[in-house]
BANUZA-967072 format. One record per residue (C-alpha): residue in three letters; x, y, z. Coordinates in steps of 0.5 Angstrom, whole numbers, plus 500, padded with zeros to 3 digits. Example, Ala and Ser with C-alpha at 12.3 -4.5 7.8 and 13.67 -1.06 7.14 Angstrom:
2
ALA525491516/SER527498514/
END
This chain:
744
UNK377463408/UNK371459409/UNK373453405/UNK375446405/UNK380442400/UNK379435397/UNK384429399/UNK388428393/UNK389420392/UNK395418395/UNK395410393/UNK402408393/UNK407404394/UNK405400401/UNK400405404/UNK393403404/UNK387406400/UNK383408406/UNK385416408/UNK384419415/UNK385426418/UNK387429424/UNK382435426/UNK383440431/UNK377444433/UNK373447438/UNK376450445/UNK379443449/UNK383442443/UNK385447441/UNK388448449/UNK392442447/UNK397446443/UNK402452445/UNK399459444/UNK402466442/UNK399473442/UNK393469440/UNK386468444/UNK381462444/UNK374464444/UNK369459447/UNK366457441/UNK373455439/UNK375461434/UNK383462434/UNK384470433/UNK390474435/UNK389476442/UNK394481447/UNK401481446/UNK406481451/UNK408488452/UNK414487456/UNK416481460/UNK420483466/UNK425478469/UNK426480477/UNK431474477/UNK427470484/UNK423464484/UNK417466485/UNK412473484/UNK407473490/UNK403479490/UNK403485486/UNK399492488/UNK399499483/UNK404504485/UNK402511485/UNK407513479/UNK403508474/UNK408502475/UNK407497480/UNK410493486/UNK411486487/UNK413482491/UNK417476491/UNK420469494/UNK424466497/UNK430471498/UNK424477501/UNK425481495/UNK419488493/UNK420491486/UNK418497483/UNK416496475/UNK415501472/UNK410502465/UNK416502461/UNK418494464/UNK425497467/UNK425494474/UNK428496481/UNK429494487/UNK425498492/UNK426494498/UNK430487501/UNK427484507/UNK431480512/UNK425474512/UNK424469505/UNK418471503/UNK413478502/UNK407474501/UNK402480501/UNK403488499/UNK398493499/UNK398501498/UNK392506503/UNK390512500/UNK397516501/UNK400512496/UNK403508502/UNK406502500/UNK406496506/UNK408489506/UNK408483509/UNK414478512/UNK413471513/UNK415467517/UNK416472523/UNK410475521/UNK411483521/UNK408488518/UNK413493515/UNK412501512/UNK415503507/UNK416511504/UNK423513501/UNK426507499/UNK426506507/UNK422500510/UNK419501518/UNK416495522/UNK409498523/UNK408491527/UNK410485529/UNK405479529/UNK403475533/UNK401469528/UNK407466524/UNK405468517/UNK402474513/UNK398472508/UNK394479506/UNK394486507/UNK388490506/UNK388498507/UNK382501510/UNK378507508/UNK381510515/UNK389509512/UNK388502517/UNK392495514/UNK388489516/UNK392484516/UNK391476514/UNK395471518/UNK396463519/UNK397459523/UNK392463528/UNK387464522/UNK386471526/UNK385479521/UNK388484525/UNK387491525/UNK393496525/UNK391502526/UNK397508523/UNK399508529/UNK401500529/UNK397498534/UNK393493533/UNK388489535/UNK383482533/UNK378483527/UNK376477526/UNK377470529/UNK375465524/UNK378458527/UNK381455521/UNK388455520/UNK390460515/UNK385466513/UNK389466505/UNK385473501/UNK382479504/UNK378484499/UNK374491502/UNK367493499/UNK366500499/UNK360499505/UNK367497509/UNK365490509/UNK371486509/UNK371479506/UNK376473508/UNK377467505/UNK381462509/UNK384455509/UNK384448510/UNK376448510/UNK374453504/UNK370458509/UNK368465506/UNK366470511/UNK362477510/UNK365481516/UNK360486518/UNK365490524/UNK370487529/UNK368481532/UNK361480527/UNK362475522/UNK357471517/UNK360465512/UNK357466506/UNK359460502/UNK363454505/UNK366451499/UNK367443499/UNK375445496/UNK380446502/UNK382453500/UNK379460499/UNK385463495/UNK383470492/UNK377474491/UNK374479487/UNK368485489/UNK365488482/UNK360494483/UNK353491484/UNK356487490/UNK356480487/UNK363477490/UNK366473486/UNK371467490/UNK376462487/UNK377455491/UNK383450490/UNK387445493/UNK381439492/UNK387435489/UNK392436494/UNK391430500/UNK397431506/UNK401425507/UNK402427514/UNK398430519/UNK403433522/UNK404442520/UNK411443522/UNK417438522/UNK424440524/UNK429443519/UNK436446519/UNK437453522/UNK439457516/UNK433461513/UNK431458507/UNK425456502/UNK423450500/UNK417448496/UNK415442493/UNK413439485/UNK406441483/UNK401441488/UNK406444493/UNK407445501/UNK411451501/UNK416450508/UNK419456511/UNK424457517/UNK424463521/UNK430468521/UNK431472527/UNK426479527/UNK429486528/UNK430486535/UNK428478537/UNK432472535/UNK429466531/UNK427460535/UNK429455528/UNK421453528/UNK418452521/UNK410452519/UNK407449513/UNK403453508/UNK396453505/UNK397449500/UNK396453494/UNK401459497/UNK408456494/UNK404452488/UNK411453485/UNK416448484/UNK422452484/UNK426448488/UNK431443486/UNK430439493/UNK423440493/UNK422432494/UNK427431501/UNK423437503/UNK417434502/UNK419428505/UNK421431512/UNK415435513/UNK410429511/UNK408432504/UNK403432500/UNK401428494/UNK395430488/UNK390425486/UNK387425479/UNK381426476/UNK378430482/UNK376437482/UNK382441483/UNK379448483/UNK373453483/UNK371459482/UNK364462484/UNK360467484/UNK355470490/UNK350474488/UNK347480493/UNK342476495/UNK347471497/UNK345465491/UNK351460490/UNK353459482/UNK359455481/UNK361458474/UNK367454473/UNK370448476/UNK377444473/UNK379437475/UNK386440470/UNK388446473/UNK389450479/UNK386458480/UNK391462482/UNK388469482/UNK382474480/UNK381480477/UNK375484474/UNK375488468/UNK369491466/UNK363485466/UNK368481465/UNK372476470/UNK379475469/UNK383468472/UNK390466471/UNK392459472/UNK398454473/UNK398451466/UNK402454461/UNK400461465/UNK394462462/UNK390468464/UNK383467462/UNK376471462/UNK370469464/UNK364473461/UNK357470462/UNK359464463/UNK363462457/UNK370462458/UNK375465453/UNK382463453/UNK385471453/UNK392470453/UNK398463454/UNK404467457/UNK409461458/UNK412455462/UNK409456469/UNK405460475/UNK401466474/UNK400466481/UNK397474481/UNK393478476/UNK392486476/UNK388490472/UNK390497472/UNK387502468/UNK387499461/UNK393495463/UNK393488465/UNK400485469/UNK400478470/UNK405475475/UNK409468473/UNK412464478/UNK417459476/UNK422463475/UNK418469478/UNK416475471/UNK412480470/UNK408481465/UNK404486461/UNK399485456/UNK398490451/UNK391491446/UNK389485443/UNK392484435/UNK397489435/UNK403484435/UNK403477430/UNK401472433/UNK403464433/UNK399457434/UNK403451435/UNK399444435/UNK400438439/UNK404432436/UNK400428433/UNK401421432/UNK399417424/UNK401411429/UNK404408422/UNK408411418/UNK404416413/UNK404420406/UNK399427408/UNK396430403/UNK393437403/UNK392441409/UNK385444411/UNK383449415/UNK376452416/UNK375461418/UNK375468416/UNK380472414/UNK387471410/UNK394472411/UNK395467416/UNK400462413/UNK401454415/UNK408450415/UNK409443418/UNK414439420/UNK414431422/UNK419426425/UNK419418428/UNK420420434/UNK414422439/UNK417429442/UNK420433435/UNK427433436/UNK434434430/UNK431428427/UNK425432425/UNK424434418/UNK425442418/UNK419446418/UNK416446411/UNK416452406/UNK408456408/UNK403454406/UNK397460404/UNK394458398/UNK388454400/UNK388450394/UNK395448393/UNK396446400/UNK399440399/UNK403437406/UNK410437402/UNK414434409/UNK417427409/UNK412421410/UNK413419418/UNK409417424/UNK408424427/UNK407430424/UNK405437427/UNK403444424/UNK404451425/UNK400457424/UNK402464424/UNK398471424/UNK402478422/UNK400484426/UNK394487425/UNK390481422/UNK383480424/UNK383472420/UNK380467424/UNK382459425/UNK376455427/UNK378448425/UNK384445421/UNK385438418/UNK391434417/UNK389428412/UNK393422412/UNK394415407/UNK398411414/UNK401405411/UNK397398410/UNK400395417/UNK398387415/UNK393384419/UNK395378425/UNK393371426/UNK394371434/UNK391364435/UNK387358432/UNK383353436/UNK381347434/UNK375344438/UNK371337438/UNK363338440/UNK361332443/UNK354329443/UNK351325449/UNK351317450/UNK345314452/UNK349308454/UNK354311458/UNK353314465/UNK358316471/UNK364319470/UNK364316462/UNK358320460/UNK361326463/UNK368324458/UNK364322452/UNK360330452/UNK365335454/UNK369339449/UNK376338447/UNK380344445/UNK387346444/UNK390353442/UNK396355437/UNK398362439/UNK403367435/UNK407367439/UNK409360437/UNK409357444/UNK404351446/UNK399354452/UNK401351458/UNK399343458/UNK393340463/UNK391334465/UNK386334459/UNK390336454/UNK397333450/UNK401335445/UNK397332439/UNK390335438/UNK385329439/UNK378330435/UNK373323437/UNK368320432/UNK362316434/UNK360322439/UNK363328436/UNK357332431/UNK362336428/UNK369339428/UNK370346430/UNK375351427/UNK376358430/UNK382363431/UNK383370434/UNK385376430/UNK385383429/UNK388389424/UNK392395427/UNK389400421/UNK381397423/UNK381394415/UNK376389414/UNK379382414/UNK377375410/UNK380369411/UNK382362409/UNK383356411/UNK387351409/UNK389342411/UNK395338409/UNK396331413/UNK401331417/UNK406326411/UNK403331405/UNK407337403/UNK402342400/UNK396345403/UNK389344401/UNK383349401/UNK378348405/UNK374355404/UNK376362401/UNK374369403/UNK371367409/UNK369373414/UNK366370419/UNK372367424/UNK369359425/UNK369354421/UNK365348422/UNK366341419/UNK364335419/UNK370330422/UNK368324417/UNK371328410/UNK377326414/UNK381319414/UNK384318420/UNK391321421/UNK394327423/UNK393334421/UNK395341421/UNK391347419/UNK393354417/UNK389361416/UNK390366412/UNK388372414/UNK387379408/UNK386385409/UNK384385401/UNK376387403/UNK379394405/UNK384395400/UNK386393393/UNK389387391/UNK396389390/UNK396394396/UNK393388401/UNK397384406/UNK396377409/UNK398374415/UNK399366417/UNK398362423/UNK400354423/UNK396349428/UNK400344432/UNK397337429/UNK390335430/UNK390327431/UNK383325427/UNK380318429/UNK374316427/UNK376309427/UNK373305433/UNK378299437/UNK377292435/UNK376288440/UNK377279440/UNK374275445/UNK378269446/UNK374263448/UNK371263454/UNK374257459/UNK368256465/UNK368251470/UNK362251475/UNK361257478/UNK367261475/UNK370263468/UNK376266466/UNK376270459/UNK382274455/UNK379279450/UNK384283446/UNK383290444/UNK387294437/UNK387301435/UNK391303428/UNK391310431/UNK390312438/UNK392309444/UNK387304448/UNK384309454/UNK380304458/UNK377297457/UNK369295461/UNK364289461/UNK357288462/UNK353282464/UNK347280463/UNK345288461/UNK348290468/UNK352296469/UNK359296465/UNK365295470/UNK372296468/UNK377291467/UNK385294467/UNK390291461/UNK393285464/UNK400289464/UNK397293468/UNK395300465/UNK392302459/UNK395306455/UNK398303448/UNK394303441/UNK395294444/UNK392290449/UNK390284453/UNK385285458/UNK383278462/UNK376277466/UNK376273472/UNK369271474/UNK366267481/UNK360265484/UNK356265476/UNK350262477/UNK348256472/UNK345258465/UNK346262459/UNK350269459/UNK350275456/UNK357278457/UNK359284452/UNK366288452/UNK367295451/UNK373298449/UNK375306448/UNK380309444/UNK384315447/UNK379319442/UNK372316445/UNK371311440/UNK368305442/UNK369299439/UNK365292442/UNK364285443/UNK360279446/UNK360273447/UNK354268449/UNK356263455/UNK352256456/
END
């Protein structure tokens, strides 16, 4: 099956001619759908994986340790109603054993077949033989977080919140092994030399213990918890670290809940809070704890929230490392063989070479071989909080609500994968599905729908779809579509890409504003605040939105574009096309008394236009662009779209300026000068005598301000002789028009 099928033409009706494609290939996408009977290889080849053998339903909350029973089956614990089952090879459950505690953490099994475990929060170590459970020890510490039988039929015992491993002997009596200092000591695991590894929280320190009291920390990791660890034959120690998500909102460990025994753990990541029940014995002191972080990482509690709250909570930060999984050799040389911002690891196992991890998405267990990673199986929405490889069996334990899963040998069940949604972003015609791999006999079928989550609006899944040359998508056009791939027991096919081609219906282009600017060159003649008037750039902007923007001391609500200091008139707009086509525009005028537009230019591709202001009478003037997405498409496939300016006043018309003549007596002069504008207002009247510095004079009404005005200059202390006077008066468009008079 190592093909590729062409794009058959699909232009037709109001959708584009540029097709595109959907691909999914390699590993990170192919994580992105949901997973059934099928593994990922590392090189991204989807094939038939393990099937799920049995899935055992035990009717709790959460599966917290699971160890080999003597007779082929396992035993499992589970939370929080302090549960130990016996699952046998054929995935029929019984109940072995009720502890009067919420939560059996931790099981182990010695070297009689023994079945021991471990209650929390009143930590005690109970034994149990012919469904009879003795309490072998009371701990002194709140929790049991692991048990480990030693080679002399001794259980070492990890305990919170003193961060002590106690060894019990057979007897019960019990004495520190190892004080670490931190908080929790979370994982233990025994080499075949006796040396015992502990992995502890909340500053993710692994320790090597020698013998009692002797201890060395081989690796400190920068994650808050050491939550399993793995011990292949060649003494390479294998640990994952996790938590590095997780930020508590308090400092505080305990907080006080109700009296009734109860559990309550918080929504991803989650802080499991406990309360003590009364020990055989004893009475409870209605005290609680709060847990490492990664021990309850199952949000199975409807009131995870409040409980969070009261006892300070945590919270999860984005974008950090959330777990880790490393790999320290015999000659205690520290690799990091995987780490993930995106998922929490929960439990190892080895199987052979290989390295075998389960994780909080989706369930999903996968192998670590060489540092290349294959997605072995997807199991279901939840936790695999535990792992076990026994014999050739591989039970996986799932939180959420708590299942035991057996796996069987790979390709013996169907297989099925089941892609993400993907949205086309416009309503879409597909063409022939595509998919590269080797083998037959998988079949393809689609589905899609207007909505992002499929649902009964969605067409029904399509007939199959095997041959790959007449693999033409036949589901209804839509905005999102999504396909299925199914794999019958027994296949060896493989899928390493597939592609949905796609024509998405032409989304016509949008003009978000347009801008008209005058560019204003610099008056030798002016100087002062006037120059800086006459060389600043005036612009005002039309949106889509219709509205005008927010007005400023500078603008109004016409568009004002100056003459005699203005170089050219500059056009621009803004405007985009959601499909990515290329766009041409034209511009186009029509003043403000005209009904038709005129065409300045046609097919532009760039977005600012330059004009001369002279090729305008003065008046005022709207200015429209057209904007087509014709360079992308064909004709009668593009589509347009328009925006309209305000008016643009054009006045390239100076003021005329009238001096009246002028009345002199001695030493004093008085003299009217009338300034006309025929389009713009008057803004501002100045004189200069003798080539002096310009001075302003106000209209005689008091403001300058109307297309009219009188303007009167009253001169004292002349000196006797000739005068040059001359008058210069500005429209609101910084035409000037001027005047002068000769005074004997």
């Amino acid at each position: 099956m190592r093909f590729a099928v062409a794009l058959c033409g699909l232009a037709i009706g109001a959708y584009g001619a540029t097709s595109t494609a959907w691909e999914v290939n390699g590993f990170t996408d192919f994580l992105k759908g949901r997973l059934t009977g099928l593994s990922v290889s590392v090189t991204g080849s989807v094939q038939l994986g393990p099937p799920i053998r049995f899935n055992t339903a035990l009717e709790q909350p959460a599966v917290w340790s699971i160890v080999p029973a003597p007779d082929h089956g396992v035993y499992v614990s589970t939370g929080h109603q302090g549960k130990v089952f016996r699952v046998g090879a054929d995935g029929k459950s019984s109940l072995v054993w009720s502890s009067v505690q919420p939560e059996v953490f931790a099981l182990c099994v010695d070297g009689r077949g023994r079945l021991y475990a471990g209650t929390s929060p009143n930590g005690s170590v109970f034994r149990i033989e012919d469904g009879k459970a003795t309490e072998l020890w009371h701990s002194p510490a709140k929790y049991i977080w692991a048990l480990q039988a030693g080679a002399d039929d001794s259980i070492y015992a990890a305990t919170g919140e003193s961060g002590q491993v106690f060894r019990i002997a057979p007897d019960g009596k019990a004495s520190v092994y190892y004080e670490t200092g931190q908080g929790n000591v979370t994982s233990l695991a025994l080499a075949p030399d006796g040396r015992l590894y502990a992995g502890t929280d909340p500053n993710g320190l692994l320790y090597e213990i020698a013998s009692a009291g002797k201890a060395v920390v081989i690796y400190d990791s920068s994650l808050p918890e050491i939550r399993a660890i793995a011990l292949a034959k060649d003494g390479t120690v294998y640990a994952a670290g996790m938590g590095g998500a997780v930020s508590t909102r308090s400092g505080t460990a305990a907080a006080a809940v109700a009296a009734t025994p109860t559990v309550v753990t918080a929504l991803t990541p989650t802080v499991i809070t406990v309360t003590e029940a009364a020990h055989a014995g004893g009475s409870a002191d209605q005290s609680s704890a709060v847990a490492p972080a990664s021990q309850g990482q199952t949000g199975v509690s409807a009131s995870s929230t409040a409980s969070t709250a009261s006892t300070g909570g945590v919270v999860e930060v984005s974008g950090v490392e959330k777990s880790a999984i490393y790999r320290i050799g015999p000659d205690r040389m520290v690799q990091t063989i995987r780490s993930s911002k995106e998922d929490n690891v929960y439990d190892l196992a080895l199987d052979g070479n290989a390295l075998l991890f389960s994780t909080d998405v989706h369930g999903r267990v996968y192998r670590l071989r060489e540092r290349e990673t294959t997605l072995l199986a997807e199991l279901a929405d939840g936790e695999t909080t535990r792992i076990l490889k026994a014999g050739e069996t591989l039970y996986a334990g799932m939180s959420n609500p708590g299942r035991l899963f057996v796996l069987g040998e790979p390709g013996t069940g169907p297989g099925r994968y089941e892609s993400q949604v993907h949205d086309s972003s416009s309503v879409a015609r597909w063409g022939h599905l595509q998919w590269h791999g080797k083998g037959s006999g998988i079949v393809f079928k689609t589905r899609t729908g207007y909505s992002t989550r499929p649902d009964a609006t969605w067409s029904a899944w399509s007939g199959p779809l095997s041959d790959a040359g007449k693999a033409l998508i036949t589901s209804p056009a839509g905005r999102f579509i999504q396909w299925r791939a199914e794999w019958p027991a027994g296949s060896t096919a493989t899928v390493d890409s597939v592609a949905v081609p796609y024509l998405p219906q032409n989304t016509p282009p949008v003009v978000h504003s347009i801008t008209v600017t005058s560019i204003v060159g610099t008056n030798p003649a002016k100087s002062g605040a006037n120059a800086a008037a006459a060389t600043s750039a005036y612009s005002i902007t039309v949106t889509d939105t219709g509205e005008p923007p927010a007005a400023s001391s500078s603008t109004t609500a016409s568009q004002n574009v100056s003459h005699l200091q203005t170089t050219q008139t500059q056009i621009s707009w803004q405007a985009d096309d959601a499909d990515g086509d290329k766009l041409a525009y034209s511009v186009y005028f029509r003043a403000e008394d005209e009904q038709s537009w005129q065409l300045i230019r046609s097919r532009m591709l760039e977005n600012t236009l330059l004009l001369d202001p002279d090729v305008f009478a003065d008046g005022r003037y709207f200015f429209r662009v057209v904007a087509s997405d014709t360079p992308s498409n064909p004709a009668d496939l593009a589509r347009e779209s328009e925006l309209v300016s305000t008016p643009v006043l054009i006045d390239n018309t100076p003021p005329v300026v009238t001096i009246d003549a002028p009345r002199r007596n001695d030493a004093v002069l008085d003299v009217d000068v009338e300034g006309e504008d025929k389009t713009s207002p008057l803004r501002l009247c100045e004189y200069s005598l003798d080539t002096g510095s310009w001075q302003p004079i106000e209209a005689v009404d008091g403001v300058t301000d109307s297309p009219r005005e009188r303007f009167h200059l009253h001169l004292e202390k002349l000196r006797p002789g000739e005068h040059l006077l001359v008058f210069r008066i500005y429209d609101t468009e910084n035409n000037a028009g001027l005047a002068r008079v000769l005074l004997h």
